[in-house]
C-alpha positions in Angstrom: 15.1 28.8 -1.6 11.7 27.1 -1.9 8.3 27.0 0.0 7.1 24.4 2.9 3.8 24.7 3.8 2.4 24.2 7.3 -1.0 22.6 7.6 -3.1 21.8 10.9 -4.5 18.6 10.7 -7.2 17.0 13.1 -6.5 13.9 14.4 -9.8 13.0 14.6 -9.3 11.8 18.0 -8.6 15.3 20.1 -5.1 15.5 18.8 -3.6 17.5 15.9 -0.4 17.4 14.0 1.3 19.4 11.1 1.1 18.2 7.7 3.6 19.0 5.4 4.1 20.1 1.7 6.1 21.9 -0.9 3.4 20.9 -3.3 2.2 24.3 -4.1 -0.8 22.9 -6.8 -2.3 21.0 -3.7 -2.1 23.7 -1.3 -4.2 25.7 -4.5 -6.4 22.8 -5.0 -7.6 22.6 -1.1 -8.0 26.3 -0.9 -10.6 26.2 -3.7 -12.1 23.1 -2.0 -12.7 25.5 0.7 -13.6 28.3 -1.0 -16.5 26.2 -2.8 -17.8 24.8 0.5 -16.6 21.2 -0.4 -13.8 21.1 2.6 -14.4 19.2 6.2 -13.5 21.1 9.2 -13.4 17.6 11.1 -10.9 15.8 8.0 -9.3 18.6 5.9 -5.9 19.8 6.8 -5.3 23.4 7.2 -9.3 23.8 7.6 -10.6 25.2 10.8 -13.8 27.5 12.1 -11.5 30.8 10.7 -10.8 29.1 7.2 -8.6 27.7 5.3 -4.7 28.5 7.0 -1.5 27.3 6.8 2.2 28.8 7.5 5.3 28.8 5.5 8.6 28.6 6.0 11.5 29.2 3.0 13.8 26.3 3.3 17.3 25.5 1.3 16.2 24.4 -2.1 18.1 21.2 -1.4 15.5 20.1 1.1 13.6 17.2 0.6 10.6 15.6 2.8 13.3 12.9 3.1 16.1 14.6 3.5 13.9 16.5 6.3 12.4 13.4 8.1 8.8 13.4 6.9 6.6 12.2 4.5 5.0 14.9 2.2 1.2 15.3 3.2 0.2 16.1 -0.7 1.6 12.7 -1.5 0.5 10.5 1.7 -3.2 12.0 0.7 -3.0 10.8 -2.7 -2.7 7.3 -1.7 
């Protein structure tokens, strides 16, 4: 089994979706954006006025964003 991680994202419009990831480094990279004060609530998945959050679920290591029907939020924010 492997990790997906659930991220809020603002839409920047009044709408939200969930970004997803089994990038584990990222989800460690934007935590310690947040933790040293250089995150956006407005832009910054998973950031809100509580923190930083996001959910997991433990998916078949088989699973792929592909093979899942979505594009992996780590890699669409890298480009």
């Amino acid at each position: 089994m492997k990790t997906l991680y659930l991220l809020v994202s603002n839409g920047g419009d009044g709408s939200y979706s969930i970004g997803k990831t089994f990038n584990a480094e990222w989800i460690q990279k934007q935590r310690e954006r947040y933790e040293n004060g250089e995150s956006d609530y407005e832009y910054d998945p998973g950031v809100d006025g509580d923190g930083f959050h996001y959910s997991t679920l433990q998916v078949p290591d088989e699973c792929t964003p592909e093979s899942m029907g979505f594009v992996d939020y780590a890699d669409d924010e890298e480009d």
